[in-house]
C-alpha positions in Angstrom: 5.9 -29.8 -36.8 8.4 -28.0 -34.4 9.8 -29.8 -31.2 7.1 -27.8 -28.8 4.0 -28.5 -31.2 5.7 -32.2 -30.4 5.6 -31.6 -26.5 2.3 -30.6 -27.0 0.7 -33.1 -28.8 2.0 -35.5 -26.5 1.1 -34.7 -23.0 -2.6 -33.8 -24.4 -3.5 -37.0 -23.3 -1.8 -37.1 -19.9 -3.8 -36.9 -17.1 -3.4 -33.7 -14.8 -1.0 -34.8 -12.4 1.5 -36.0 -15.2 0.8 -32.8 -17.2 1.6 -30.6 -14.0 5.1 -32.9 -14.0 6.1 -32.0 -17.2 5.2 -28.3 -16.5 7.6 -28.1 -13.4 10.4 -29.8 -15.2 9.7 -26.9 -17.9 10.0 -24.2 -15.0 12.7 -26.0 -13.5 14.9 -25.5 -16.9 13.7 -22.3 -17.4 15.1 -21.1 -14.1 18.1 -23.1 -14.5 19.2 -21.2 -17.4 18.2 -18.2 -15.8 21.9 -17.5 -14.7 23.4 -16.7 -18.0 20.5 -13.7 -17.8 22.1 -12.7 -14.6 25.6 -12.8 -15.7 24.9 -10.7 -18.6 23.0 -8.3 -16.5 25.6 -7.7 -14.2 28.3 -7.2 -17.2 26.0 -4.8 -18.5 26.0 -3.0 -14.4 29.5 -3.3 -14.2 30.4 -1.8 -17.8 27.8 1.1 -16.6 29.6 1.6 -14.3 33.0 1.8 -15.8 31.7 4.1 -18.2 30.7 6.4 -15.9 33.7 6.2 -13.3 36.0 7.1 -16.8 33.2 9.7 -17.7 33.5 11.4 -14.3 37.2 10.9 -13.8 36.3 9.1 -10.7 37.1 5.4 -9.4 34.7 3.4 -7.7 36.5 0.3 -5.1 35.6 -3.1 -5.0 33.3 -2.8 -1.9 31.3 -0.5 -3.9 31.3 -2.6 -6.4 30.0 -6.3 -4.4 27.8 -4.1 -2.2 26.5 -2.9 -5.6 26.4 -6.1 -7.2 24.8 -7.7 -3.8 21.6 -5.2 -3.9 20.9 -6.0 -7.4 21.2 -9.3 -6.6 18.2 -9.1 -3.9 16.7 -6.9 -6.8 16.8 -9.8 -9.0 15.8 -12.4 -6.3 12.3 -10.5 -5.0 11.2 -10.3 -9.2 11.6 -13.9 -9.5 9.6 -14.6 -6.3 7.0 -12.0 -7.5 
């Protein structure tokens, strides 16, 4: 039996209010981990778009960059809340 079948079995018998516990304290470390998605996403934007700056022969400046970087973190914010 694997560690969740485990969980499981063992808040089968909790009454709803526990149950509902143990479910936000699983959300709670889902979203907590959450951040290494970001950072990976944003390596992922920012290696876009050093490709394409070096593709273009072009160069992009910091503010670009953090204004970039600020949108798709709003981006990111309104799909969690949705």
């Amino acid at each position: 039996m694997n560690t969740a079948e485990k969980i499981y079995q063992g808040v089968q018998d909790f009454p709803e209010p526990l149950a509902l516990e143990v479910l936000h304290f699983v959300e709670f470390l889902r979203l907590k981990n959450q951040p290494s998605i970001n950072q990976e996403l944003e390596q992922k934007i920012q290696q876009g778009i050093n490709q394409s700056d070096s593709d273009l022969g072009i160069t992009v400046d910091d503010e670009y960059v953090d204004k970039l970087n600020q949108r798709v973190q709003q981006r990111l914010d309104v799909s969690r809340t949705n």
